[in-house]
C-alpha angles and dihedrals in degrees: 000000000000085000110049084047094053087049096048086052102056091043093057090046090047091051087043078056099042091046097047090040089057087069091055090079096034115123115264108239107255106239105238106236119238122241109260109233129185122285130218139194143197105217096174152074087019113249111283103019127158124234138174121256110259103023120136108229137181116233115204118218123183118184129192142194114146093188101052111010126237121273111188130350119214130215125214136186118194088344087305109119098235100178131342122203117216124201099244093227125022117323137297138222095227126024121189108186122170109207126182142225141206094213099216126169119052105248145049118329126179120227120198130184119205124190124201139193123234084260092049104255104152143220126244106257113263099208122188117178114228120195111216104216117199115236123251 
């Protein structure tokens, strides 16, 4: 009886072994690539500046997308589409735009740029927050 039990056992650890030896082998699954979309940037004002109530300030924007070019980049306060800039023919690379803003309402206001590709595909938002100060 011990015998037939000591056999049963090392043929079930040599079938655990077999078995977990056959994944070593087993494809890999291949990741799926994202799509690559257009990027944007705020370059400047830096994130959390200050600025009086009132000023009129640029805002510079710089959009990328080396595979299909940028069309037009969009300009939000506070998620409110204050002003867009458009390349005149076709679409670029690389698209540099300074836009500019009234500031207007003492407090914290989020700015946020947007890129898009002549088909619409569109950017990830690039946010700063900028705090209106009143004048004194």
């Amino acid at each position: 009886m011990y015998r037939a039990i000591t056999r049963l056992f090392s043929l079930c650890i040599g079938l655990i072994i077999a078995l977990t030896g056959c994944n070593l082998g087993a494809p890999q699954a291949t990741p799926v690539p994202t799509p690559d979309i257009p990027t944007v940037e705020i370059l400047a004002p830096p994130n959390n500046q200050q600025v009086f109530d009132g000023t009129n300030f640029d805002i510079d924007i710089l959009a990328r997308d080396a595979s299909q070019g940028i069309k037009r980049i969009e300009l939000y306060v506070d998620e409110t589409l204050i002003n867009e800039s458009t390349v005149v023919s076709g679409t670029q690379p690389q698209y540099r735009v300074t836009m500019n803003w009234l500031a207007q309402g003492v407090g914290f206001h989020v700015i946020s740029a947007v890129a898009y590709r002549e088909d619409d595909t569109r950017s990830d938002e690039f946010l700063i927050n900028l705090e209106v100060i009143p004048r004194e």
